[in-house]
N, C-alpha and C positions, 0 to 999 in steps of 0.2 A: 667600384662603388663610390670611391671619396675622390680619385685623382682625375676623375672623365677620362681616364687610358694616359694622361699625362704623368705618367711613372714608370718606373720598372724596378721589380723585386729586388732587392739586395740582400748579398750572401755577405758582403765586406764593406768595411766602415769609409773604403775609401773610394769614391766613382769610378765607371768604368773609362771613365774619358779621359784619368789623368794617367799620369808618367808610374810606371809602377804597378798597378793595378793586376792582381795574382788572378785569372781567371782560371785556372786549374782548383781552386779551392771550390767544394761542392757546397751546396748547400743547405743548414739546416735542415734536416726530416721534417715534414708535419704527421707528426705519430704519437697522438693522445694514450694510447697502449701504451709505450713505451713510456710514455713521460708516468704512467703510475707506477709503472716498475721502477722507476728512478725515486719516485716519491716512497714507495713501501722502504728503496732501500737505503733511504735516507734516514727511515725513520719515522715517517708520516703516511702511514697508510691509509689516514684519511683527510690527508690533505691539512693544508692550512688557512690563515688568516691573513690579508696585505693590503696594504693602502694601495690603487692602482691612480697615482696622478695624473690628468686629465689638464692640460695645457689650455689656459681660459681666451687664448687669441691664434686667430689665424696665422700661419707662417709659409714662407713659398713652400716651405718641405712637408705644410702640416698643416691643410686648410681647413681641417675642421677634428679638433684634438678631440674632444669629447664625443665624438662618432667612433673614431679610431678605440679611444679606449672601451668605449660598448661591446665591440668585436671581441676587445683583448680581454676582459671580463668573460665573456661564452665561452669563450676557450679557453681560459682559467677554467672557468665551473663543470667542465666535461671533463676534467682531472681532476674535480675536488679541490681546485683552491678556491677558497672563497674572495673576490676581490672587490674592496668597498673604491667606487670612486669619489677621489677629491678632488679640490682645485684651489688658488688662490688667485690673486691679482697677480700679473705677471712681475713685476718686481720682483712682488715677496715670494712666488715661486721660482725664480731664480735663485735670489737667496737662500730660500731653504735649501733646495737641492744643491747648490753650490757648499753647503755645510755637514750633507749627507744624511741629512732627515728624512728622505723618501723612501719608501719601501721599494717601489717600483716606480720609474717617471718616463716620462713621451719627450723628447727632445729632439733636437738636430742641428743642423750645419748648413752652412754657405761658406764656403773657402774664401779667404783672401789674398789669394796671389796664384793659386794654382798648380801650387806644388805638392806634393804628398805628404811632404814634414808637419803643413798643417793643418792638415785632420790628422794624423796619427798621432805625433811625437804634443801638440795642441791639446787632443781630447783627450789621449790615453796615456800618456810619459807621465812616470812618479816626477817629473819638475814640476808638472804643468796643474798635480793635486795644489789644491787652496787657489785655483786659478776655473781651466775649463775640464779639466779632469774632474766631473761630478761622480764618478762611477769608484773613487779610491783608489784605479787599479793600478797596480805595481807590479813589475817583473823586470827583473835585473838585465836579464839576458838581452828583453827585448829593448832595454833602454842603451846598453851597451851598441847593439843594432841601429839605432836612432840616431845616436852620435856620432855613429864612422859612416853613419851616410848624410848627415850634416856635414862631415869634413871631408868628405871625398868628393873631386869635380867633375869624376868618371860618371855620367850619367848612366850609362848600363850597368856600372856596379852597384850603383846607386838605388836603380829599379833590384837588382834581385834582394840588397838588403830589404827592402820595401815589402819583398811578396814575401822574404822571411818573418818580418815580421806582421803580417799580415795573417798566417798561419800558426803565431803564436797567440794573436788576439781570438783567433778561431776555436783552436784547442780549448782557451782559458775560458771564453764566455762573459768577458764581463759585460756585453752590449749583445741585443738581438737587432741584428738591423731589420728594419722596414723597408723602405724603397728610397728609390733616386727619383727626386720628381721635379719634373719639367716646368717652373716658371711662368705663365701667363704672363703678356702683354698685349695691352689695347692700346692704340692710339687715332686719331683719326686719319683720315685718308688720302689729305693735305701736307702731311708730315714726312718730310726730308731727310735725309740725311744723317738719320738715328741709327746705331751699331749697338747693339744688346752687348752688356759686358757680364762676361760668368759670373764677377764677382759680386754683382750685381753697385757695383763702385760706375755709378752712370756718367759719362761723360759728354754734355749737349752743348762742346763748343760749335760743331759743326751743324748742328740742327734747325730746321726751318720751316715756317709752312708758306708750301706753296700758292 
C-alpha cells in the first residue's frame, strides 16, 4: 500500500543483503489477542495513552510517514492503546527523538559503508546513546558482542557474532522493524554510465548523456 511492492517485511534491524544477516530468526506474530494479554499483564487492561510520531518528510525508507503511522494507530486501537499522532519539522524531530522525548517514533536507515557494525553497533550499542541510538537501548552482553567483532578480521566469526547479536535485539525489543525498501530511480533515457550506489554516496564521474 505505501512501498508499490518496492519493500519487504523485516524481522531484523539489519538487511538481508548484508554480511551477517541471522535469517533463522522468526518473525514478529501479528497477534492483537495476545498483545492484550501482554497489556492485562502488564497492568493495563485497558490499555493506554502515547504520542505516536509521524515523520513530516519523505525518506528512501519512509515515503509517506504519516500514512504509515495511520496504520500503526489501527492497530494500536484494536488492543486498546490509544495513539495521538504528532509531528514536528524534521530538524526538531530529530532532535527531540535524539534526547528521547517520543513516546513511540517512525524512523530508519541508509548504511554507509555496508557493513553490519553500522546499523547495529550505530543504532543500538550503549556508545552510540546521545549519538544515533534514539531508542536508549543498552545491554552489556551485546556490546561486548559488537566489539570482538569490530576487532576480529575473521569475517565468518564475524557474521555469527552479528546474528548473535541480532537475536539479542530480538529477544529485547527495543525496535519493531518495518521493511527493507527498495530506492526509486528516474533518469532519462540518454543517460550513461551511472552505477546506483547502496549507500546511496552517488558517484557521477563516469556519467554522460548520450
Amino acid at each position: 500500500s505505501f512501498y508499490g511492492g518496492l519493500a519487504e517485511p523485516a524481522k531484523n534491524p539489519l538487511p538481508p543483503a548484508l554480511e551477517g544477516y541471522n535469517d533463522d530468526i522468526d518473525p514478529y506474530p501479528y497477534d492483537p489477542e495476545k498483545a492484550k494479554e501482554l497489556l492485562k499483564e502488564a497492568g493495563f487492561p485497558n490499555g493506554f495513552r502515547i504520542k505516536l510520531w509521524a515523520m513530516p518528510v519523505p525518506r528512501p525508507y519512509m515515503p509517506d510517514g504519516m500514512k504509515v503511522a495511520e496504520v500503526i494507530q489501527s492497530n494500536f486501537e484494536k488492543v486498546g492503546v490509544k495513539a495521538e499522532i504528532v509531528t514536528y519539522d524534521w530538524a526538531t524531530y530529530l532532535d527531540k527523538a535524539s534526547k528521547g522525548e517520543a513516546d513511540v517514533f517512525l524512523l530508519g536507515w541508509t548504511g554507509d559503508n555496508g557493513d553490519p557494525d553500522n546499523f547495529i553497533y550505530t543504532l543500538l550499542d550503549k556508545d552510540s546513546i546521545g549519538g544515533n541510538n534514539y531508542t536508549f537501548f543498552e545491554n552489556d552482553k551485546m556490546h561486548d558482542i559488537l566489539i570482538e567483532a569490530q576487532t576480529d578480521t575473521d569475517q565468518k566469526k564475524r557474521n555469527e557474532l552479528y546474528q548473535k547479536a541480532q537475536e539479542i535485539i530480538h529477544d529485547e525489543a527495543p525496535w519493531i522493524p518495518l521493511v527493507h525498501s527498495i530506492p526509486m530511480l528516474a533518469a532519462s533515457s540518454d543517460l550513461k554510465g551511472y552505477q546506483p550506489h547502496p549507500t546511496g554516496s552517488e558517484a557521477l564521474t563516469d556519467v554522460y548523456f548520450e
